[in-house]
matplotlib code that plots the C-alpha trace (Angstrom):
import matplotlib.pyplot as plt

x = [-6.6, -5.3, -6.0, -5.7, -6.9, -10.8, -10.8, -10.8, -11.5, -14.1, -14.4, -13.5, -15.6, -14.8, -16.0, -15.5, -15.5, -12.9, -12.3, -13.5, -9.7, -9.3, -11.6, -11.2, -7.7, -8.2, -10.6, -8.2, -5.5, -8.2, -8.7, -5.6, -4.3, -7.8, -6.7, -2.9, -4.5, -7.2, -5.0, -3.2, -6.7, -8.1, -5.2, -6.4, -9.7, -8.7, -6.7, -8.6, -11.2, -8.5, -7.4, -11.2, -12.0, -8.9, -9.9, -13.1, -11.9, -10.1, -12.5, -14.8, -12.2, -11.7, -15.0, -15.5, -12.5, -14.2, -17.6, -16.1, -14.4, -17.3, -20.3, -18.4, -19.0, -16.9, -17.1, -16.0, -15.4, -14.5, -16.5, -20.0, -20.7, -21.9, -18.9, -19.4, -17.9, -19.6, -19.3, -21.0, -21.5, -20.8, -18.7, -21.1, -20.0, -23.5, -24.4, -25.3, -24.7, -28.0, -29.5, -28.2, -31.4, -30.1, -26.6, -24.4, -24.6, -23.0, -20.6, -18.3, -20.3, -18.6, -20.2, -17.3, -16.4, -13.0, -12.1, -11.4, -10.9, -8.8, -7.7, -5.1, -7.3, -7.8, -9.6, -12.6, -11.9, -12.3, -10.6, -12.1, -11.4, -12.3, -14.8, -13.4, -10.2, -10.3, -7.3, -7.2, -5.5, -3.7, -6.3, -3.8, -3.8, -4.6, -7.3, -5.8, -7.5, -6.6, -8.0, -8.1, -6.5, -4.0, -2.1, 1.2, -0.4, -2.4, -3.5, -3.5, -4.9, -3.0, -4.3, -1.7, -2.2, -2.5, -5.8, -3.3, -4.8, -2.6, -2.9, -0.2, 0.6, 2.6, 4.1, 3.4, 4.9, 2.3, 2.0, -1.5, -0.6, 2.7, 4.9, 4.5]
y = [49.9, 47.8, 44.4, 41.5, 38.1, 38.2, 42.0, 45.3, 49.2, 50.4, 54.3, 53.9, 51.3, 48.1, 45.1, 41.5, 38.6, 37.3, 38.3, 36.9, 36.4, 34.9, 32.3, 31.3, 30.8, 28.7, 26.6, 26.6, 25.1, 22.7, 21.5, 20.6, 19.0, 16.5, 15.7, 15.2, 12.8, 11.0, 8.1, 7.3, 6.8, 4.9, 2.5, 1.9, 1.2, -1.2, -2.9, -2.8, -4.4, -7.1, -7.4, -7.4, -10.5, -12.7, -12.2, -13.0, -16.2, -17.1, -16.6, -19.2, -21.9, -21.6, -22.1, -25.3, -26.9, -26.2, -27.6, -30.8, -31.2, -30.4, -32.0, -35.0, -35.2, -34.1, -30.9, -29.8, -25.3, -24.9, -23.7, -25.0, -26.1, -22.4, -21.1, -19.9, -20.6, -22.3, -25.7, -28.9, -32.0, -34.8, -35.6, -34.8, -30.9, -29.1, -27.1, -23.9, -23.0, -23.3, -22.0, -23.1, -25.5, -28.1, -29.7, -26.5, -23.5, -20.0, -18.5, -16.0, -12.7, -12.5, -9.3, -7.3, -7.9, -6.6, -9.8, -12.6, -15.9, -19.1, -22.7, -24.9, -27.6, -30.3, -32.5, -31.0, -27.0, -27.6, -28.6, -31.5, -31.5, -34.9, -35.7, -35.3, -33.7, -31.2, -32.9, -31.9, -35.2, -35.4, -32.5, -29.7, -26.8, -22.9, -20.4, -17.3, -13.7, -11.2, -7.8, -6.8, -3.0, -4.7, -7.1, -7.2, -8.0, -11.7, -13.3, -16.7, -18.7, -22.1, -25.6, -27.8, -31.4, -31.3, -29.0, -25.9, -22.9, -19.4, -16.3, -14.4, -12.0, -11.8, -8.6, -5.9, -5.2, -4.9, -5.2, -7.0, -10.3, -12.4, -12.1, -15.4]
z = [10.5, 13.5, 13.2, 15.8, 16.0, 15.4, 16.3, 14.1, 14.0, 11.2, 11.0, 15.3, 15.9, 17.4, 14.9, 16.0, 13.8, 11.0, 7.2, 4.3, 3.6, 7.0, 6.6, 3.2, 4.3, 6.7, 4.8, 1.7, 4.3, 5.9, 2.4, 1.8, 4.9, 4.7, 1.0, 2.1, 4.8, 2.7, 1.1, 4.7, 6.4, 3.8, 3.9, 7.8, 7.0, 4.7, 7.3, 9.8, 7.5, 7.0, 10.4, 11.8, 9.5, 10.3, 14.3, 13.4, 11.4, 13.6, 16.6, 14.3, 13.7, 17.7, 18.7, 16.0, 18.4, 21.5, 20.2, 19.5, 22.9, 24.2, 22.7, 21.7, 18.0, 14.8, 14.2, 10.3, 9.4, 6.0, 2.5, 1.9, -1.8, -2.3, -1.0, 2.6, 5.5, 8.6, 10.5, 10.2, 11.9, 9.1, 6.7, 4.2, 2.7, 2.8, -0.1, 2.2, 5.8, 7.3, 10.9, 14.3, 13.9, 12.3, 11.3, 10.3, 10.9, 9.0, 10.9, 9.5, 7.1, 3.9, 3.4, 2.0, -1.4, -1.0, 1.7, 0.1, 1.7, 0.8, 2.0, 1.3, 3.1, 0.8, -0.8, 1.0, 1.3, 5.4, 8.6, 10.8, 14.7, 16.7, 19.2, 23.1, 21.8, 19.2, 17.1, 13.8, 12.6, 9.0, 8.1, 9.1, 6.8, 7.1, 6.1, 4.1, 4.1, 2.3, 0.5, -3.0, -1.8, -0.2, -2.5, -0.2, 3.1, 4.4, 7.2, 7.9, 10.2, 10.8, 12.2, 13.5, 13.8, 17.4, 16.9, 17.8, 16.2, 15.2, 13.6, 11.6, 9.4, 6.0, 4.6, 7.5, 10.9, 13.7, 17.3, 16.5, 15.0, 14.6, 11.5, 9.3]

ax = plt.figure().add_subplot(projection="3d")
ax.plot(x, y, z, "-o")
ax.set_aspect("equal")
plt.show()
């Protein structure tokens, strides 16, 4: 019986369509080349996960700057009492980042329990930028995220004394963020 891609001759007649054998074969090698691929794109979720919530951090600790150049008041980002991160007004740490309403406000989801976030910011886990000029004074420090599947890889955003904000990276080449 000649045979030829999707085509074959039963008792002279021409039948179209693929083997049993055909297809199972090709599933079979589907199978294995998704299962070959599986840990590599889990790895990039994972970092983009990572990467996603240092830009976002970062994006945060940026706009606290700008607010206090702009409206002329202190503006504090850091870890509320309950552990969250947002800005505030005064000097006072709030116990929980409430709406835009009032004196602070929550502005980075912590949704994912794989992100974790730290601070070397200290005594109060949080960075302070002045009034009129967004200095960030002897309160210099950085933020440091990182996830629980990736143990060799961080970001960190860093606050200068000069209110200079930047982004790096520590144990991963990439074209999207600095090396540390």
């Amino acid at each position: 019986m000649p045979h030829f891609s999707g085509v074959f001759l039963l008792h002279g007649h021409v039948m179209r369509g693929f083997s049993l054998v055909e297809i199972m074969l090709v599933t079979l090698l589907i199978t294995v080349l998704g299962a070959m691929g599986w840990p590599a794109l889990q790895r990039n979720l994972w970092q983009q996960q990572l990467y996603s919530s240092g830009e976002q951090l970062y994006a945060a600790i940026r706009n606290a700057r700008l607010r206090a150049i702009t409206s002329g008041t202190d503006q504090w980002f850091g870890f509320t009492v309950s552990g969250e991160l947002c800005f505030w007004q005064t000097e006072q740490r709030p116990q929980v980042c409430v709406h835009e309403t009032s004196t602070s406000e929550r502005v980075v989801p912590t949704d994912s329990s794989a992100i974790m976030i730290s601070t070397n910011l200290a005594p109060i886990p949080a960075a302070r930028f002045s009034a009129f000029n967004g200095m960030a004074g002897f309160n210099a420090g950085r933020f440091q995220i990182s996830h629980k599947e990736l143990p060799n890889q961080s970001i960190h955003v860093v606050i200068s004394t000069l209110g200079r904000i930047r982004i790096c990276i520590t144990g991963a080449n990439n074209s999207r963020f600095a090396k540390c």
